[in-house]
C-alpha positions in Angstrom: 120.3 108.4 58.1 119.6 105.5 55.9 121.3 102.2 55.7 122.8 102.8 52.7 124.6 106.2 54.5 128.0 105.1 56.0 128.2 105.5 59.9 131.7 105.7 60.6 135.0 106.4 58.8 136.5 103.4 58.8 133.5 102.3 56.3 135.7 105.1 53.6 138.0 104.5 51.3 140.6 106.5 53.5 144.3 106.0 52.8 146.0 105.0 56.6 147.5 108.1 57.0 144.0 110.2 56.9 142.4 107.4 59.4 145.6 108.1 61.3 144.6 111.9 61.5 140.8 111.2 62.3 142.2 108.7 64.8 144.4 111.4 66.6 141.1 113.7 66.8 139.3 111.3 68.7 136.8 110.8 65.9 134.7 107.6 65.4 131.4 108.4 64.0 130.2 110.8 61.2 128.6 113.3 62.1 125.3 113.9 59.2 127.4 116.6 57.3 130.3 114.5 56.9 128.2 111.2 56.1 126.0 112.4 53.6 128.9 114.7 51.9 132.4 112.7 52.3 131.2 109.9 49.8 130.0 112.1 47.0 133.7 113.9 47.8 135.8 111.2 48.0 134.5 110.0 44.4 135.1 113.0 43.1 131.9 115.0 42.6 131.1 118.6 43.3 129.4 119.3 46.1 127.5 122.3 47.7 126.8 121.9 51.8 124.2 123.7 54.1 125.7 123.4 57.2 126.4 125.4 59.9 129.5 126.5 62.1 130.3 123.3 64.3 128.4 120.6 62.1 131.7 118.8 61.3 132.1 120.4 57.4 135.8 121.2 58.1 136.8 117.7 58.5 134.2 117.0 55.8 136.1 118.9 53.1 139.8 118.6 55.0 139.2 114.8 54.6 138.3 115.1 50.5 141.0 117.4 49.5 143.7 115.6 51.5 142.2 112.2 50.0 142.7 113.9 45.8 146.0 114.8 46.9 149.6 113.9 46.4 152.4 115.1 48.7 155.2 113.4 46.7 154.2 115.9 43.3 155.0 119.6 43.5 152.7 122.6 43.5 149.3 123.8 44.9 146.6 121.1 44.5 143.9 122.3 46.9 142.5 126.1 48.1 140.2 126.8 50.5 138.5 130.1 50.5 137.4 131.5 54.1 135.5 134.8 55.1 138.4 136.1 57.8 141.2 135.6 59.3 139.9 133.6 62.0 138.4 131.2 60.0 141.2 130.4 58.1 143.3 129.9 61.1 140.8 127.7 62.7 140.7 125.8 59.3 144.4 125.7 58.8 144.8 124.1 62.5 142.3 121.5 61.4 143.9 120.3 58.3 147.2 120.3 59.7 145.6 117.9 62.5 144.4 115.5 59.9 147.3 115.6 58.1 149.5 115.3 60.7 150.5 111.5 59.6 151.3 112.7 55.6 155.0 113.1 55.3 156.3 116.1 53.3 153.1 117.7 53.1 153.2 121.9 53.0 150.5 123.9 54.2 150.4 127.8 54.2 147.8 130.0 55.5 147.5 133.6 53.7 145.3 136.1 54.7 144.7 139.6 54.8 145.4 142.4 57.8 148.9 140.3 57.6 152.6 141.4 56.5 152.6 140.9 52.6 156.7 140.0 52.9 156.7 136.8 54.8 153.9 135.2 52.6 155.4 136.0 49.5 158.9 133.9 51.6 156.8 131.3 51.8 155.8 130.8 48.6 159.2 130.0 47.2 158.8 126.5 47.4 154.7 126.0 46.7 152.4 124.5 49.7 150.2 121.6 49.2 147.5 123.1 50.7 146.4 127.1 51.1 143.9 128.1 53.4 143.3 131.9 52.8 141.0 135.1 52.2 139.7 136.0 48.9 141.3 139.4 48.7 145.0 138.1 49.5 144.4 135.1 47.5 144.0 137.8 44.6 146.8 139.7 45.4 149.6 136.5 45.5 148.2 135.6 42.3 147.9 138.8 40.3 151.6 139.3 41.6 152.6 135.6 40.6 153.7 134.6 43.8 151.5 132.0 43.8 150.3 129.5 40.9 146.8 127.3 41.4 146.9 125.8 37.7 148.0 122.5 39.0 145.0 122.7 41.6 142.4 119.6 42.0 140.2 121.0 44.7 138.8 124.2 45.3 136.8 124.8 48.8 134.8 127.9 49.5 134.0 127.9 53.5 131.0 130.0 54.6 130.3 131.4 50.8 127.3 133.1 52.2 129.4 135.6 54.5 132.2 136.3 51.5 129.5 137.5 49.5 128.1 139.4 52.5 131.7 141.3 52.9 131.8 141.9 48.6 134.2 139.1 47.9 132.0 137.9 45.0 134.6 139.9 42.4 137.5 138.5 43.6 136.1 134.8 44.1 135.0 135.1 40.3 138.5 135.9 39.6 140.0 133.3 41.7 138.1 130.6 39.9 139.0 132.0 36.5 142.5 130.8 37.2 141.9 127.4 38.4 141.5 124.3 35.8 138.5 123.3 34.6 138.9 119.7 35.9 139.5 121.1 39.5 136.8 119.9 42.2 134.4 122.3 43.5 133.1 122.2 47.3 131.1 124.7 48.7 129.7 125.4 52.1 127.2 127.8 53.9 125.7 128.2 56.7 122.6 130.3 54.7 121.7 129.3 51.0 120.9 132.9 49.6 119.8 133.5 46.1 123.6 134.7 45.8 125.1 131.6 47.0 122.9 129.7 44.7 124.1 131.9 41.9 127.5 131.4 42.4 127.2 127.3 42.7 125.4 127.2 39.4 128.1 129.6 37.6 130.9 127.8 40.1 130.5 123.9 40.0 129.4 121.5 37.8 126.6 119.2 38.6 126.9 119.8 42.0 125.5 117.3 44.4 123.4 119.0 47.1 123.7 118.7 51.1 121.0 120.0 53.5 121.9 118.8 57.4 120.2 121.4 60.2 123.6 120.5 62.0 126.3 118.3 64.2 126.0 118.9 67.6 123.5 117.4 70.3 121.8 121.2 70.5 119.8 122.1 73.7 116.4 123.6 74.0 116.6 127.2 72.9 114.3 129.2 74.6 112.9 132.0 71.9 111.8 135.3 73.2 110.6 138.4 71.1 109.8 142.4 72.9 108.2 144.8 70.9 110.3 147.8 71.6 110.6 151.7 71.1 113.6 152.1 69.3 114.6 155.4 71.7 114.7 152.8 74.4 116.1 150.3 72.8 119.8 150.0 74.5 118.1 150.4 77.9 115.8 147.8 77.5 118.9 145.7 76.2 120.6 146.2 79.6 117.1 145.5 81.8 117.6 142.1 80.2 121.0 141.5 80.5 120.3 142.3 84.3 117.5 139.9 84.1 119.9 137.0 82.8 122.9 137.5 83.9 124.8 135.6 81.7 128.2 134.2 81.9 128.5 134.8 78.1 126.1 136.3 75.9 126.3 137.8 72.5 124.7 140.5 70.7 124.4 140.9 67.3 123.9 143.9 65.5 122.6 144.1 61.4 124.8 147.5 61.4 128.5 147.3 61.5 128.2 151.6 63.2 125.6 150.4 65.7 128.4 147.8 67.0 130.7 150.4 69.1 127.7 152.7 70.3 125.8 149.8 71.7 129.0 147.8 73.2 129.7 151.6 74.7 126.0 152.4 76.1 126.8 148.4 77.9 130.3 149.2 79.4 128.7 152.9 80.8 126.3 150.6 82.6 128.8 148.9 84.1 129.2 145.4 82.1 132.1 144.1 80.7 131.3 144.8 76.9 133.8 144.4 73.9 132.8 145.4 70.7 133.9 143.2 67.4 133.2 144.1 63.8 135.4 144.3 60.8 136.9 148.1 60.9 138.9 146.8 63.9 142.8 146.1 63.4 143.7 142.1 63.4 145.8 142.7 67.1 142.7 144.3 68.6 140.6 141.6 66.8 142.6 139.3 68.6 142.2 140.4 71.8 138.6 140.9 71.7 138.4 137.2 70.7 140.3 135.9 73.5 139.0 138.2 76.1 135.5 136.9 75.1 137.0 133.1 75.0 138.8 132.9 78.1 136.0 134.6 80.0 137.8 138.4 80.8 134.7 140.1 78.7 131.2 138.6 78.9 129.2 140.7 76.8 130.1 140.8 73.4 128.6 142.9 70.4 129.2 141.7 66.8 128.3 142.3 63.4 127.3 138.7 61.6 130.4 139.2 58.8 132.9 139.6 62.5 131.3 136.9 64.7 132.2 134.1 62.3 135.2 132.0 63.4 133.9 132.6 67.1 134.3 129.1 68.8 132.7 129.7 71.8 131.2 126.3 73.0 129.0 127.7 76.1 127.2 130.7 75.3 124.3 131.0 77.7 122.5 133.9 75.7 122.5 135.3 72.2 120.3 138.8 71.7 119.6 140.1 68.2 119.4 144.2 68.9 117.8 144.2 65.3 116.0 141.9 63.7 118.5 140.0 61.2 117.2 140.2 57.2 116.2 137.1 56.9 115.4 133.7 58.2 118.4 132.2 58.0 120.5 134.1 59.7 118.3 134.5 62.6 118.2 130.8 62.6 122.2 130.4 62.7 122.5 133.2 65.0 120.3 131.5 67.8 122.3 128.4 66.9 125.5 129.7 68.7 123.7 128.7 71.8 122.3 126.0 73.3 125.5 123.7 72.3 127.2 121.0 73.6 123.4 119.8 74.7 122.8 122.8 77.3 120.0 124.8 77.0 120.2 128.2 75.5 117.8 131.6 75.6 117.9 134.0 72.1 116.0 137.2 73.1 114.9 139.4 69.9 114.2 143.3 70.3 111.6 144.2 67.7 110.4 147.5 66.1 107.3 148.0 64.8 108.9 148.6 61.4 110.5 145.4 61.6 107.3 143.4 62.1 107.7 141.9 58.5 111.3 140.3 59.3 109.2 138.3 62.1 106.6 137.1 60.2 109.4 135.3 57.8 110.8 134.2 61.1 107.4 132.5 62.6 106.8 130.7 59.0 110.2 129.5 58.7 109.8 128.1 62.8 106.4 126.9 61.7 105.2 127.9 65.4 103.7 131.2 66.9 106.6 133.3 68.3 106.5 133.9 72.1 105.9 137.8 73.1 107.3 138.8 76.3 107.1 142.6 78.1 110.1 144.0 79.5 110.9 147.8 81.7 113.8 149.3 80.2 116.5 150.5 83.0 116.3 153.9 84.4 119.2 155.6 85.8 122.1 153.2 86.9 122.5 149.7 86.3 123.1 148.0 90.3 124.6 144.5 90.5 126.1 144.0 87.0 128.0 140.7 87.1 131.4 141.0 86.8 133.3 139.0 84.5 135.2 136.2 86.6 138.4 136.6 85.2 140.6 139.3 83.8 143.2 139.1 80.9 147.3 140.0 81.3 149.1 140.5 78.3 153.0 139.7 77.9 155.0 140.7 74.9 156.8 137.8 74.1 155.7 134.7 72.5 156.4 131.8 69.9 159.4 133.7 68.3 160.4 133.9 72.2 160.0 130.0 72.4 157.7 130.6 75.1 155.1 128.5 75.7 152.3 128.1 78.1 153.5 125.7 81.0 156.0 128.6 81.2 153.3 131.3 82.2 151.6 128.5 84.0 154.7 127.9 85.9 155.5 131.4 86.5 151.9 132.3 87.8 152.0 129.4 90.1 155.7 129.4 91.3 157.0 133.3 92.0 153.1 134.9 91.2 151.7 132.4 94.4 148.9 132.2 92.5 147.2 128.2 92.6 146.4 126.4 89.5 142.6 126.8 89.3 143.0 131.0 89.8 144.5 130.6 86.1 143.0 130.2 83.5 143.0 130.2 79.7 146.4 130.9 78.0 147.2 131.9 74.7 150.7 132.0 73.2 151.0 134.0 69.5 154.1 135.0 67.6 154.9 137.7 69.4 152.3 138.1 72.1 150.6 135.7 74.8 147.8 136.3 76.8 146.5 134.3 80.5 143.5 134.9 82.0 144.1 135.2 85.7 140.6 135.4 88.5 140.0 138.4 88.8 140.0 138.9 92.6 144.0 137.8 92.0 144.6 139.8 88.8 146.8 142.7 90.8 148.6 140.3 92.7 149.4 138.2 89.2 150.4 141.5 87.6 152.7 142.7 90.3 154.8 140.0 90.6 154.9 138.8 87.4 156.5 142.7 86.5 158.8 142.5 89.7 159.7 138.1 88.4 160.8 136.5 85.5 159.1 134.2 82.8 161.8 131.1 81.6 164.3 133.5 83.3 163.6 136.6 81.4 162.2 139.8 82.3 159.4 140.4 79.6 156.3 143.7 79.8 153.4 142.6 81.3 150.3 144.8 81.1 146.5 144.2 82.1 143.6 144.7 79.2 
């Protein structure tokens, strides 16, 4: 980073309620995405970002389109554009963090796999902000439920996987609606020739953004097997044996191979959910924080599904097929080795797969490392267990119940100690604790036979 780059961000121009909001993060320095990018935003440029998932680019755009806007004037005046669900709620969360300090200021998440009835409540009196999928976004606005003409900022987050799930139409459309004096910011994780398409048609003298990411990484030990695609699953679990990870994912380039492969894993005996974009948003859900809270330790995604995943320790990532290209093989081995600890990405080849490689090794600039594995035979013996297991209670927010409630009620009537529970997580109508799993029946029992804040509520185990 050169001199000229600033270091921290109290050397911006931020107004005192957004340093108030970086302040209640616990944020002092830049990290490379957000001090190469922020000045260019903050003076009002367009902007398109590589960066990948936990470089800082949320706070890097949240900070910008807070900065152009004006709580005290009326109407929508910034958009942000994420691939899922999950995203957008992870997003919203941020910006309302930063935020938090702006009085008045309205913020509404819409997305899709959601009641239609309450978003269109809430856009009676127009947000501020809108964090949302492209397909929804289209809907409230061909409907008129929701006006962007008095927009100033326009964000697309992870472009590269909108396009990957055929969002391209609607983003076109989106952008047809906003004013031409709107700011453009967009961010991927992969620059495709599609991306790059859409930010020429998109922005307008964009200035460009190339940081390999935000995070003190760990090694990341790279391993490749040449495979026979028959024995393929079986050599998937040999290795899984072999590792034993606490958390590992595996990724999958077909959204059908997903459920078959997560399957073959569970008939071996490991704890193996199955995520991809067919699912509804409630199992979606609960496949995210069974994977999260450590009930499920094997998890098989498709690329477009594993995106809003916030897992910060994930021992092992294994690509069952080669990914298409480069660059997402190089953000899929990202996911480990975070937070500084070292990671392993295993690779299962086919011979007619041998190509993919090759653009793998030049983009590495470094000979891949070949390895020979047995695939299993017969029955898998000592698959780890996951270490906790998940309870489910129907009630949540809309029951004003919180998670010191749970907490209390494992601890107090359950007998259960603090450190046999683990983590909880409250949603409108729905919470979910994970509970060690040597203590799960005993949890389950008495919190059906007990109360929760002095009501009975159905408690069942995933």
């Amino acid at each position: 980073m050169s001199d000229a780059t600033p270091h921290d961000f109290a050397d911006l121009s931020l107004a005192p309620p957004l340093l108030q909001g970086v302040q209640a993060l616990g944020y002092t320095h830049m990290t490379p995405v957000q001090a190469h990018s922020l000045p260019a935003i903050l003076a009002g440029r367009d902007l398109i970002a590589q960066a990948p998932t936990g470089s800082g680019k949320t706070a890097a755009f949240g900070l910008g389109l807070l900065h152009g806007l004006d709580a005290a004037q009326s109407g929508t005046q910034a958009l942000v554009l994420c691939p899922t669900r999950e995203l957008s709620d992870q997003v919203g969360k941020q910006l309302r963090k930063l935020a938090f300090a702006i009085p008045n200021l309205k913020l509404s998440i819409l997305c899709g796999g959601m009641p239609l009835a309450p978003q269109l409540a809430s856009l009676e009196h127009a947000p501020h902000v809108v964090v949302g999928t492209p397909g929804r976004i289209q809907e409230l606005l061909r409907k008129r439920a929701l006006d962007i003409s008095t927009l100033r900022t326009l964000v697309f987050d992870e472009a590269d996987r909108m396009l990957d799930m055929g969002f391209e139409e609607p983003i076109r459309d989106i952008v047809g609606r906003t004013p031409k004096t709107r700011q453009g910011l967009l961010f991927s994780a992969t620059f495709p020739e599609g991306v790059r398409a859409i930010a020429r048609n998109l922005l307008r003298d964009p200035v460009e953004v190339t940081v390999a990411g935000g995070e003190r990484h760990g090694a990341i030990e790279q391993r490749f097997y040449e495979i026979d695609p028959a024995r393929k699953t079986p050599l998937l679990a040999a290795l899984l044996l072999q590792e034993k990870p606490e958390s590992c994912v595996v990724f999958c380039n077909m959204r059908k191979d997903v459920d078959e492969v997560a399957g073959s894993l569970a008939h071996y005996g490991f704890t193996a959910l199955a995520l991809h974009g067919d699912l509804e948003q409630r199992d979606r859900d609960e496949v995210l924080v069974r994977f999260s809270n450590r009930s499920c330790n094997v998890l098989v995604a498709s690329d477009v599904a594993a995106r809003g995943l916030d897992v910060k320790e994930l021992a092992v990532v294994v690509n069952y097929d080669v990914p298409s290209d480069a660059d997402t093989y190089v953000h899929r081995i990202g996911r480990t080795g975070r937070a500084g600890r070292d990671g392993v990405a295993l690779t299962l080849c086919s011979a007619r797969e041998r190509n993919r490689v090759s653009a793998i090794e030049e983009r590495e600039g470094t000979p891949l490392a070949w390895f020979k594995a047995t695939p299993l035979s017969g029955k898998a013996s000592n698959v780890p267990a996951a270490p906790m297991t998940t309870l489910r209670i129907d009630a949540g927010r809309g029951d004003k119940l919180r998670p010191g409630d749970i907490l209390g009620a494992l601890t107090g009537d359950a007998g259960l100690k603090a450190d046999a529970v683990g983590k909880i997580d409250v949603f409108a109508t729905r919470s979910y604790v994970a509970v060690a799993r040597g203590q799960a029946a005993q949890a389950l029992a008495r919190l059906r036979e007990g109360k929760i804040k002095g009501r009975k509520f159905r408690v069942s185990r995933l």
